[in-house]
C-alpha positions as CSV (number, residue, x, y, z in Angstrom):
1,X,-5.0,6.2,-22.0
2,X,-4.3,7.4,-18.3
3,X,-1.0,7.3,-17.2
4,X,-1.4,6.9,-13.3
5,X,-4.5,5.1,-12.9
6,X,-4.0,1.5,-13.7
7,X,-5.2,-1.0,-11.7
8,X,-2.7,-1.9,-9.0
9,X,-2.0,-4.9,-6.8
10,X,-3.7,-4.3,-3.1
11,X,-1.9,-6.7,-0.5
12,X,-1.7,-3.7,1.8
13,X,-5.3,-3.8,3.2
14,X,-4.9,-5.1,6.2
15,X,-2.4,-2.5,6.7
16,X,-4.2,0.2,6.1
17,X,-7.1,-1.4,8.1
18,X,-4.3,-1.7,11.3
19,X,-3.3,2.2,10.8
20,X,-6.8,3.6,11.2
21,X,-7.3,1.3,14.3
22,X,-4.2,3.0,15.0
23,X,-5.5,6.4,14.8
24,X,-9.3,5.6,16.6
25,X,-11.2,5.1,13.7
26,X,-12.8,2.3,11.3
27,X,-11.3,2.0,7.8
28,X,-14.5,0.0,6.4
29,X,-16.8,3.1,5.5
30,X,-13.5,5.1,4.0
31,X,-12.6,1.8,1.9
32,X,-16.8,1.8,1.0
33,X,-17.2,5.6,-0.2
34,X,-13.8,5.2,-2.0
35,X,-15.1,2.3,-4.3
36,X,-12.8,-0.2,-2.3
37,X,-13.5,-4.1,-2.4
38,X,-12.3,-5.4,0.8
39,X,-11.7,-9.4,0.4
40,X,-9.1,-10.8,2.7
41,X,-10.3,-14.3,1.5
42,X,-8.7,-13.0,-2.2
43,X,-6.1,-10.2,-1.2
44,X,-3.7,-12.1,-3.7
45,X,-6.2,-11.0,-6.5
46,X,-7.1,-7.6,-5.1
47,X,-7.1,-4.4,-6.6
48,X,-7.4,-0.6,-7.1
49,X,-7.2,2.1,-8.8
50,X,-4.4,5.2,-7.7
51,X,-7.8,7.4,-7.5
52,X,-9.1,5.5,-5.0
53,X,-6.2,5.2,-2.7
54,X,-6.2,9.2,-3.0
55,X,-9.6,9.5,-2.0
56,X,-9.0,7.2,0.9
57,X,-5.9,8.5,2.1
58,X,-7.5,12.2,1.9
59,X,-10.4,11.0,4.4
60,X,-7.9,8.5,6.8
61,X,-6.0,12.0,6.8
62,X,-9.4,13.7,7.9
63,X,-10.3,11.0,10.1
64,X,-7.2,10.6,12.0
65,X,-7.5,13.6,14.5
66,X,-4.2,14.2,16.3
67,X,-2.2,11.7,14.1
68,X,-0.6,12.1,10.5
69,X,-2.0,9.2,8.9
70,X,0.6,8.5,6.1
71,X,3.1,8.2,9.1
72,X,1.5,5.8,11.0
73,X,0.7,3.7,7.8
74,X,4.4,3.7,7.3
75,X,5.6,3.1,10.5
76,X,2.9,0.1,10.5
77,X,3.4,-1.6,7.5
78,X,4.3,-5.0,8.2
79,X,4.6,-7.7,4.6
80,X,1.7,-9.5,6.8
81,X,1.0,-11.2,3.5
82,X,4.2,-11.5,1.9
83,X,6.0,-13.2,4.9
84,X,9.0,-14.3,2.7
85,X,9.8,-11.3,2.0
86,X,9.9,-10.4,5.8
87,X,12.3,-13.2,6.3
88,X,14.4,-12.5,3.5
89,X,15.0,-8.9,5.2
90,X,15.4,-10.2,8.2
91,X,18.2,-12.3,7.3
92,X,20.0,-10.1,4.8
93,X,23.9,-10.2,5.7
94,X,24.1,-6.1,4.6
95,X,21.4,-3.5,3.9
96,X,23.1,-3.0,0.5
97,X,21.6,-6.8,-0.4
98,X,18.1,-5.9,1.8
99,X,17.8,-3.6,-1.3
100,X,16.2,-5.8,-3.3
101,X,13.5,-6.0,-1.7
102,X,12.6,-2.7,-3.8
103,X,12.5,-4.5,-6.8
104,X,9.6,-7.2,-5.5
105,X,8.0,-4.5,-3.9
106,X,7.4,-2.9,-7.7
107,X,6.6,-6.4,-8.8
108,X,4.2,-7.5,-5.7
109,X,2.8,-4.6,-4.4
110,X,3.2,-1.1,-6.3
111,X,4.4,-0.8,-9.7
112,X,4.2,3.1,-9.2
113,X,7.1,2.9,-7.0
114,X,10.8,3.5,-8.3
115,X,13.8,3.4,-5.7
116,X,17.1,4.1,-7.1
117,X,20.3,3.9,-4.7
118,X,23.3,6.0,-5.9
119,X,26.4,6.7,-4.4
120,X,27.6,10.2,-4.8
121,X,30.1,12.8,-3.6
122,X,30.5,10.5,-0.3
123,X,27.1,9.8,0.2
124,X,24.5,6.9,-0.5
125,X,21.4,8.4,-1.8
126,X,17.7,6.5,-2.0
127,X,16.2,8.0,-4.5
128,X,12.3,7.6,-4.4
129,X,10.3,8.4,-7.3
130,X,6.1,7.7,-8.1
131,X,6.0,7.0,-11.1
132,X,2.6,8.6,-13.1
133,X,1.4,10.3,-10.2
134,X,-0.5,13.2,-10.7
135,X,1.1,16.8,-10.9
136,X,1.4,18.6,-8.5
137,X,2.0,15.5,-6.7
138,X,0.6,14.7,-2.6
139,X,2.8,14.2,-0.8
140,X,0.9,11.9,1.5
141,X,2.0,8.3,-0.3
142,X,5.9,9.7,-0.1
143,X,5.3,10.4,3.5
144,X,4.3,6.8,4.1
145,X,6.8,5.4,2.1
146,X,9.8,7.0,3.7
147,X,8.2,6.3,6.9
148,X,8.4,2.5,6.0
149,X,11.7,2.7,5.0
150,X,12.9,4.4,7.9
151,X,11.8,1.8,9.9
152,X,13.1,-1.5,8.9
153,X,16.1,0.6,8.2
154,X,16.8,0.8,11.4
155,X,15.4,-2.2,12.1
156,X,17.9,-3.9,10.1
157,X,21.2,-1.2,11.3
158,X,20.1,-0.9,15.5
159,X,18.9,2.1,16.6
160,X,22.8,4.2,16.6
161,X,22.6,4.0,13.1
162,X,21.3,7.4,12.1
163,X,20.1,8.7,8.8
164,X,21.9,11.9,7.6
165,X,18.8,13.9,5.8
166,X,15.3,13.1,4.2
167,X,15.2,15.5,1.0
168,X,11.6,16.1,-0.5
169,X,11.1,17.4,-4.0
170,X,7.4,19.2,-2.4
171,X,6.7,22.5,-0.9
172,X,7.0,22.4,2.6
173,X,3.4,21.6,4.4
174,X,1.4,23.2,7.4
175,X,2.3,20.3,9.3
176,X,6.2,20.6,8.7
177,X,6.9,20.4,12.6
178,X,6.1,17.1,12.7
179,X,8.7,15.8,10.1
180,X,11.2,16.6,12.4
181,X,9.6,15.2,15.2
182,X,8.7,11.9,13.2
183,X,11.5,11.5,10.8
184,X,14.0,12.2,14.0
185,X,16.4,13.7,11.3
186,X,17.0,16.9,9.3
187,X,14.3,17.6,6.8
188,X,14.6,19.8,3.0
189,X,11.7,20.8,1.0
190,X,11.7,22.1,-2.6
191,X,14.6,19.8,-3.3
192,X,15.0,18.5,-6.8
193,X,14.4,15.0,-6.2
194,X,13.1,12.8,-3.0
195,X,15.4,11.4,-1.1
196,X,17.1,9.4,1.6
197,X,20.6,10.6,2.3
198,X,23.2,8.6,4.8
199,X,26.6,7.2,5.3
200,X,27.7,4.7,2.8
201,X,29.6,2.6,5.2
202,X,25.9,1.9,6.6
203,X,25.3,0.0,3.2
204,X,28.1,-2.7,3.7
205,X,27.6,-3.2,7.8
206,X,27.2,-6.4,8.6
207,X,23.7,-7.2,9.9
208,X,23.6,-9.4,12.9
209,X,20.3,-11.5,11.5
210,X,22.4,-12.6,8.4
211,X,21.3,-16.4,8.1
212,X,22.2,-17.3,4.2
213,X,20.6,-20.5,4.0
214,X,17.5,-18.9,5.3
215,X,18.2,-15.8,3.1
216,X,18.3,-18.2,-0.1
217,X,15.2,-20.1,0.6
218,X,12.9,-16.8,1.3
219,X,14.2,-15.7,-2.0
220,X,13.4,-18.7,-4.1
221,X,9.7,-18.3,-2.6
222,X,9.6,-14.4,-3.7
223,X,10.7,-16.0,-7.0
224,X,8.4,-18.3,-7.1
225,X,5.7,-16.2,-6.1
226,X,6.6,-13.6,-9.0
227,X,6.2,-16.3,-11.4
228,X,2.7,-17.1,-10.2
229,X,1.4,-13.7,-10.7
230,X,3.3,-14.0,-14.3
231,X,0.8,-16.8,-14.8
232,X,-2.1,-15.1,-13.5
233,X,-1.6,-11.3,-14.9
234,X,-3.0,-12.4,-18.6
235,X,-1.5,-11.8,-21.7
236,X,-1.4,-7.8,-21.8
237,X,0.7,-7.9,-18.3
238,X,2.6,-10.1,-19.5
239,X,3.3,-8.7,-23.0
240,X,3.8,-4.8,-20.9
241,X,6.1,-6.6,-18.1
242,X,8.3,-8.1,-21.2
243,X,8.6,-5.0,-22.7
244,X,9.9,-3.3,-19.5
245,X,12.3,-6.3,-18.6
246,X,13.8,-6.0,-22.2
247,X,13.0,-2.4,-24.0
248,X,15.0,-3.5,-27.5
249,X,11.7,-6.0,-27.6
250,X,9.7,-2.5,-29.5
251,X,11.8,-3.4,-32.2
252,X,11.2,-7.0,-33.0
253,X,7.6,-7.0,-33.8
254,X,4.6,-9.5,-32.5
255,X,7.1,-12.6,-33.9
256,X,10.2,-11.6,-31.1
257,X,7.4,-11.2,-28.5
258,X,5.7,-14.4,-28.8
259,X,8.9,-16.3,-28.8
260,X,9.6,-14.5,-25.7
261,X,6.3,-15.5,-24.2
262,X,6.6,-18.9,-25.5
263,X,3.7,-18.7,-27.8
264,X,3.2,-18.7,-31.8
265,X,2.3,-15.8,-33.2
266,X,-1.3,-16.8,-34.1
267,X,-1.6,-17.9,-30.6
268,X,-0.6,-14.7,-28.9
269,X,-3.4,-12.7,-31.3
270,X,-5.7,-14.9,-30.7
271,X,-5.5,-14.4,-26.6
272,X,-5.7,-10.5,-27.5
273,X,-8.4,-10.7,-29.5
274,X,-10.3,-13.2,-26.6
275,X,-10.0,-9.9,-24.1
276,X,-10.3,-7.1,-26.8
277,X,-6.8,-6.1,-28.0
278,X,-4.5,-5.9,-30.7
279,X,-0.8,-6.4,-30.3
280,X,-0.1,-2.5,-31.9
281,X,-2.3,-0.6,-28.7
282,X,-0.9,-2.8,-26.0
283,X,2.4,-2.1,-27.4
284,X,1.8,2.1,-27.6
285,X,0.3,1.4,-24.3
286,X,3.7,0.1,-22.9
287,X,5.7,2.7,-24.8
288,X,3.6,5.5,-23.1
289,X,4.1,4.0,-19.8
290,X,7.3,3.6,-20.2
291,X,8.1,7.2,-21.7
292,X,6.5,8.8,-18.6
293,X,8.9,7.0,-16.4
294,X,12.2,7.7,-18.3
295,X,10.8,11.5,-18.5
296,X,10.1,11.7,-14.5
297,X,12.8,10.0,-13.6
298,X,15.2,12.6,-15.6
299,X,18.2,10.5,-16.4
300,X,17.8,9.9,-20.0
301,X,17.8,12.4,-23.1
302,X,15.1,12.4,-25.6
303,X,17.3,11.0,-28.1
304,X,18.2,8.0,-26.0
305,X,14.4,7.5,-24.9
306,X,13.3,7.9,-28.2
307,X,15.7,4.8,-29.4
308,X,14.9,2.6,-26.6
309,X,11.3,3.0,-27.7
310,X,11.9,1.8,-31.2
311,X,11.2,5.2,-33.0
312,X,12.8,6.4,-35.9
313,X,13.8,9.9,-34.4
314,X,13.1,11.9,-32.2
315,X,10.4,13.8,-34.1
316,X,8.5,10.6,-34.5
317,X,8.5,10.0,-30.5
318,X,7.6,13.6,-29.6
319,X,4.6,13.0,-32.0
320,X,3.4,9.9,-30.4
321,X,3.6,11.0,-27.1
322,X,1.6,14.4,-27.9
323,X,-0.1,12.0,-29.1
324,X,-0.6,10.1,-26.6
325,X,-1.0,12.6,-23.6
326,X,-1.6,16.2,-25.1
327,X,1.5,17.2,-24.2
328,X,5.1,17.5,-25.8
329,X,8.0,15.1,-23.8
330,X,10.1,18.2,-22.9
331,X,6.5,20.4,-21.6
332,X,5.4,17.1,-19.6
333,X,9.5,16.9,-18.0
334,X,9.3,20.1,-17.3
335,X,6.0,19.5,-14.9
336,X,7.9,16.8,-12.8
């Protein structure tokens, strides 16, 4: 039961196709040797596997020559095919409500991805996190991801808005000189988390494209598209996305779950059984998933994971999850 390489949604073809054009050279034979279906006709329905993405963005890297790939797929990225959430960005009255956007991104694009913002000791921090990725981590998908943020950052602020300082949780690379020629602001390595650091006042600015009638209608179309993937995801995606909407779920049983989903009980095992599941593995599936997050992410105990999972104890949890990945929760915390 692999923790990082699910299937994931794939919208951002064409933008990975636009960065190697970018960078001179064609993303069709990188997409081919990593196992990547390319279907522009069906990108709503496209998918792949964190694996392959690696692969590809280890040969774009080789490929690119005198660029850094994962910059210029960050600074490139564009919601080509998610327009409304473009809009809604774009006519956000603060960045502090723009922040949302992190949420759908989770939801639409990569449910990897975790951004946190905190405000602490007079800062605002955006904290960026990949969830399951492989240890040690690359750091090539956080390079692009800051890079993306960066930009409609201060896209949204106006250019005198600066960012204070990017903190990265990796060693520092080869290529560390061009950070600070990228990023345009002060760079850490072997910090113990990734992320964004700036003014807080920035977060409650008023944004000069802020057009809340606009705002409200881009939103009800994110929603709206959300609910059509709901429809489409099938009954395990649906039965792991409840769990992680509403944890105490563990603890009710099949019965709480299909009243959740709408469904009778018999009617919810029989769509597992028509695609080869029973309700017990998806639901260790979703309590692994879910363990790996809380562990990487740092903020909760074992006790209080342990009872958000529905265990008995502690003991019981740090069996399953040996269990479950071959390693104890504290060793596998300790690899973050």
């Amino acid at each position: 039961m692999p923790l990082h390489d699910e299937p994931i949604p794939f919208f951002t073809l064409p933008n990975w196709a636009n960065a190697a054009t970018q960078c001179g050279f064609n993303i069709e034979p990188v997409f081919r040797e990593a196992g990547i279906e390319m279907d522009l006709l069906q990108l709503d329905q496209s998918t792949v596997r964190p694996s392959q993405l690696m692969r590809a963005m280890e040969a774009c890297v080789a490929r690119a020559g005198a660029q850094h790939f994962p910059f210029v797929l960050g600074e490139t990225f564009a919601f080509d095919y998610l327009p409304e959430i473009t809009t809604f960005l774009n006519t956000s009255s603060t960045l502090r409500e723009a922040f949302r956007v992190f949420a759908w991104v989770r939801d639409l694009i990569n449910p990897t991805l975790s951004v946190q913002l905190e405000e602490r000791a007079g800062k605002a921090w955006l904290l960026i996190e990949l969830i399951g990725a492989p240890k040690p981590p690359s750091p090539y998908f956080l390079e692009s991801t800051f890079a993306a943020i960066l930009k409609f950052g201060r896209s949204l602020l106006s250019t005198d808005a600066n960012f204070e300082r990017l903190y990265l949780a990796y060693p520092e690379p080869q290529y560390a000189a061009r950070y600070y020629k990228f990023f345009g602001t002060p760079v850490a390595f072997d910090q113990p988390e990734h992320a964004l650091v700036f003014d807080p006042a920035l977060l409650d600015r008023p944004l000069g494209g802020a057009f809340p009638a606009l705002h409200q209608q881009s939103e009800a179309l994110v929603e709206r598209r959300l609910t059509r993937l709901l429809k489409k995801a099938g009954v395990v995606a649906n039965i792991e996305r409840a769990f992680s909407a509403d944890p105490t779920l563990f603890g009710q049983g099949l019965e709480g779950m299909a009243a959740v989903l709408g469904l009778h009980p018999r009617a919810l095992q029989r769509r597992l059984q028509d695609v080869g599941q029973n309700y017990a593995d998806v639901q260790s599936q979703a309590r692994f998933r879910l363990a790996g997050e809380w562990l990487q992410q740092g903020s909760l105990d074992l006790e209080s994971i342990s009872e958000r999972l529905g265990f008995s104890d502690r003991r019981s949890f740090t069996r399953a999850f040996t269990r479950w990945s071959g390693q104890s929760p504290s060793s596998f915390r300790k690899k973050k």
